[in-house]
Each structure stands twice: as C-alpha cells, then as structure tokens.
N, C-alpha and C positions, 0 to 999 in steps of 0.2 A: 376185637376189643375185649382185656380183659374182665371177666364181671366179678361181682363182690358176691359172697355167699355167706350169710351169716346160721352159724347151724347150731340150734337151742337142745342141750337133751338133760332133760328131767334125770339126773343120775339117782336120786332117791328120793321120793315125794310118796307123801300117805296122808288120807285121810280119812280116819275114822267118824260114822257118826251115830246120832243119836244113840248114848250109851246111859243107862239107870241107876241110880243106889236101889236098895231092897223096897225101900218105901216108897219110891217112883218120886220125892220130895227132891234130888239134885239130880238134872237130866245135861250131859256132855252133848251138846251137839253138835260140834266138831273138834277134829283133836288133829292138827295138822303138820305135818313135816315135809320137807320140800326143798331141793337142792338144783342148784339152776346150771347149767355152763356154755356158754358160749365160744362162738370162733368165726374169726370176722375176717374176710379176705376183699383187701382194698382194690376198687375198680379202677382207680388211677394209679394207685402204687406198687400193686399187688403186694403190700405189708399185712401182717397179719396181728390179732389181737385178740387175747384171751380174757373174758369173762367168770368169775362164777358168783352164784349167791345162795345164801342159805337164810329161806325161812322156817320160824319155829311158834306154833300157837294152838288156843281153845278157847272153846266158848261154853258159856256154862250157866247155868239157870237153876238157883234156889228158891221153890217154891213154898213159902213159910203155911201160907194160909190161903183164902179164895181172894184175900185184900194185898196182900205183899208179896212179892220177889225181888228176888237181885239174880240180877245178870251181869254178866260182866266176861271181856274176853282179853286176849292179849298175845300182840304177834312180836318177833325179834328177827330183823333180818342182820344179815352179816355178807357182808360183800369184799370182793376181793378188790377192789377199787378204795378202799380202808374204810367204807361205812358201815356205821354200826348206831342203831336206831331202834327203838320197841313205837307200839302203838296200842295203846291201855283203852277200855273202855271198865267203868264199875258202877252200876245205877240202880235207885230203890225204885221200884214201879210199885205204884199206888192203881187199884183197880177198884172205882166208883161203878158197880151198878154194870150193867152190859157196854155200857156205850163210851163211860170217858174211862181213861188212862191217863195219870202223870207220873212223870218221870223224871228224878232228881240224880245229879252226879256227875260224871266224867262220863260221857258218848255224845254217841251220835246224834249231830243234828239233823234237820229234818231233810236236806237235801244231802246227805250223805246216806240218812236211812232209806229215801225211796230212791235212787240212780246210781249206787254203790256197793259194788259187793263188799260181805263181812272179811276184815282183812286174813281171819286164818281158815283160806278156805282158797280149793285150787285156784277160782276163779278171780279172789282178792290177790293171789299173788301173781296172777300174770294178769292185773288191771290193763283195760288199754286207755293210752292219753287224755282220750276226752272225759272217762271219769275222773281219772285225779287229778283235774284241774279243777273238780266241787270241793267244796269246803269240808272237811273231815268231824274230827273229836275234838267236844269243849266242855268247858261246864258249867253245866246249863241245868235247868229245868224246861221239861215239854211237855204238851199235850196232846191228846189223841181223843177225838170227837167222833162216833161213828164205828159201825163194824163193818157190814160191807162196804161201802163210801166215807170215806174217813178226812177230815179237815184236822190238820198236824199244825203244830205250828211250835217255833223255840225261843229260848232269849238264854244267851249264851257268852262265857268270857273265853277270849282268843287270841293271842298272840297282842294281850293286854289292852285289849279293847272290845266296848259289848256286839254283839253280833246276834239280829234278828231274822228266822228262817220262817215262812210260811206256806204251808204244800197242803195240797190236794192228791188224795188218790181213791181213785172209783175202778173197783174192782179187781186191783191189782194190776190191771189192763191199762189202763192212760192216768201216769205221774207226773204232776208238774209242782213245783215250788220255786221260789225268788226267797233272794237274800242280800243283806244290806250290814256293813258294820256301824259304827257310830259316826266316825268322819267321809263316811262316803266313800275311801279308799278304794274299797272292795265290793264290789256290788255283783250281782247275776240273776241268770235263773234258768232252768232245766225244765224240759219235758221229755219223758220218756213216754216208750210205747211198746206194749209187749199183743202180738198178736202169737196164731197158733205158729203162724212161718218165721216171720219176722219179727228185730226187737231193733228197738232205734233211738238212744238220745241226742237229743237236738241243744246243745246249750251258747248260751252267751251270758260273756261278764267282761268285768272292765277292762280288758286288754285281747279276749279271745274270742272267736264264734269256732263250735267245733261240731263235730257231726259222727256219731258213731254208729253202726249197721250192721248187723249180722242176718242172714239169709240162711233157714234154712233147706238142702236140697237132698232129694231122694239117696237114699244106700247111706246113709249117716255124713252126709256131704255136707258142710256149709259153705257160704261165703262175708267176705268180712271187707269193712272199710272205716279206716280212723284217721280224720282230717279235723287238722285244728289250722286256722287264719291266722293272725296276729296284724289286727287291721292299722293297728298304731305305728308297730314300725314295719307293716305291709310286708310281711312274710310269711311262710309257710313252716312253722315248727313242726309238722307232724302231715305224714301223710303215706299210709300203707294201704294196700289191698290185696288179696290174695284168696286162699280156699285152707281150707280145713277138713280133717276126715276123723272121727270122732272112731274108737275102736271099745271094745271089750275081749279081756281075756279070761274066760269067767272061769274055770280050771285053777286059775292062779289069784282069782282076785284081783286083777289088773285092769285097767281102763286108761285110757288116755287121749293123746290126737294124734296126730302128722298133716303136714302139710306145706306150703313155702308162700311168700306174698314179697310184694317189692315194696321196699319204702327210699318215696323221694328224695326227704331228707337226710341218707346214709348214704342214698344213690348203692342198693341193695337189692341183689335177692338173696332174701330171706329164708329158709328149709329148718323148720321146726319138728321135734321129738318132743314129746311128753308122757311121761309113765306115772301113777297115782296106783295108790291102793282103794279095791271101790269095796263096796261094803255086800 
C-alpha cells in the first residue's frame, strides 16, 4: 500500500526576543519570521501537492509610567493557496494597585489569552487545531483581578456581535475560562493544564469537543495528540499523533524540531522539519 508523507520544512523562520530602547521604556518581545513548505504524497493516488506559507510579526510593549502601557503586536501570513490575512492586536492597560489590571482596545480575549499562543511567535505559527478553534482578537475591554491567582474576565465586539469571556487561572498551572456571544450562537469553554511533563487542553463549544496533549520525554523527545470530534454532524475533523525531537544548534543560533505523526484525517504520515533563529 502506498503511504502519504507529508514533509514540513521551515525554509527560513527567526525569532528574535526580548529586545530594549536605551531607556528600557519600549521592550520587543518577539520579532518573528517564518517561512513554511510543504509536500503531500497521496495514499490512494500517489498525487502530490505543494504547500508554502509565509509568516511575518512583533510584539511590543510601551511602558509610559507604573499606571499605563500599550502593547500591541501584529502577524501577516501569506500563503500559496492565495491567502493573505494579518492578525492585529493594540491595547491601553491600566495598572490599579498590585492586583487589578484593565485593558481597553483590539486583543486578546480571555480565552485566547490563557490556551493560545501569541500569534508572532514559533509556536502561534504552527498552532495545533484544538487551539484555533478558541475564540481569538476583539474589542473589547478586560480585566485582570489577582497576581499569582488571577480571575480574567472580557466583554467584547466580534464578527458584529457582543462576546463575554470569563477565566480563571491559578498559577499558571490550571486555566480554564467559558465564553458565550449574545445570541447563543457560539458558545464554549477550555481548560488547560500545564504540568512539569505534561500540558493538555481540553475544550468544548457548540459544534466541537477537542483534546490536545503534548508529553514530554527524556533526550529532548516529546509526544503529541490533537483530536477534535464534530459531535453534530458526528465526525472526525482532526486527529494526529506522533513524536517530536526538539534540537539546538548553538554555534549557529539555530533551534528547531524534527519528527513525523499520522493524521487520520489526510489518511498521512506526516515527517516534519523546522529551523528558527534562537536567541
């Protein structure tokens, strides 16, 4: 039988971070570039299919006074499938005292902020499924209650309707938040769980339950699994597993993975490259 190999390699990806002005007042914490390509060999046809994508972004933080910042970051993908798309975030934070925080403008809601990575950043551009099925960037005003245990919550406009996000997170360690639009449409909610080995979110919303897992194992080894249901019209959109080997080329500044996983839904295996510039 012949099998499908789909092989990813990172032709030029970098990212820089945490970089200062003189006055330590505007801090870059990531500055990202990232180039994708793909090659897909069909199990039933043996037909083949080329991929590539190009992302391009930063994140950045002006620190006025002990009371005000703006942060704000912004990604551009470009894809050889003809999409072409940015993803903006721009917000004043207000800093009351040790404990609260708000936050007015274009980002992240609160379940995009605790189970999502930051989009210009290696790991926001190779998202897997079951995060970017959470609800992303609105605008919104948020707040933030707490320093080590923190009660988040937003109220937010979105693909023209309001959108209320509510999350808890204790210690960094176990995140969970629920979200709901105005007409009920959309609804969910997430938990995640970051231990020393393992990290895992669990979510469900109006059409998906999805499950995501990453294990890690001795000599820079992990393992991975991303499964999303579609209990409504009882299918399986999503569903990989495999291994990962995490490397460094410190010489050169280089870092990246290798590794291969099968996914059901391409009826795949998968053999992944990735290069980045580490810091």
């Amino acid at each position: 039988m012949a099998m499908l190999f789909v092989f990813a390699t990172v032709r030029l990806s970098a990212q820089i971070t945490n970089m200062y002005s003189a006055d330590s007042s505007l801090a870059i914490h990531q500055l990202y570039v990232g180039a994708v390509e793909s090659i897909n060999f069909s199990v039933d046809s043996m037909s083949t299919q080329n991929w590539t994508g190009l992302r391009v972004g930063s994140n950045a933080t002006y620190t006025m006074n002990k009371v005000f910042s703006i942060n704000a970051f912004f990604a551009l993908d470009q894809n050889s499938d003809g999409y072409l798309g940015t993803i903006n975030s721009f917000v004043l934070k207000t800093r009351i005292g040790k404990n609260f925080v708000w936050t007015n403008g274009v980002g992240a809601q609160v379940s995009a902020l605790f189970h999502r990575p930051i989009p210009p950043s290696f790991s926001g551009h190779f998202e897997p499924w079951v995060k970017r099925q959470i609800p992303g960037v609105g605008f919104l005003t948020r707040f933030e209650v707490g320093s080590t245990n923190k009660l988040v919550g937003s109220i937010a406009q979105r693909n023209n309707q309001g959108e209320f996000h509510l999350g808890f997170n204790r210690k960094q360690k176990f995140l969970t938040s629920v979200w709901v639009n105005t007409d009920r449409s959309m609804w969910g909610g997430a938990v995640t769980l970051q231990m020393s080995k393992i990290s895992t979110v669990l979510l469900v919303d109006q059409t998906h339950l999805g499950y995501f897992a990453w294990v890690t194992l001795p000599k820079d080894w992990g393992t991975y699994l991303d499964f999303g249901f579609d209990y409504k019209q009882r299918m399986i959109p999503r569903a990989e597993v495999g291994f990962l080997k995490s490397y460094k080329v410190t010489s050169y500044k280089l870092a990246g993975v290798v590794g291969m996983g099968y996914s059901y839904e391409q009826r795949a295996v998968r053999g992944y490259l990735t290069i980045a510039l580490s810091d």
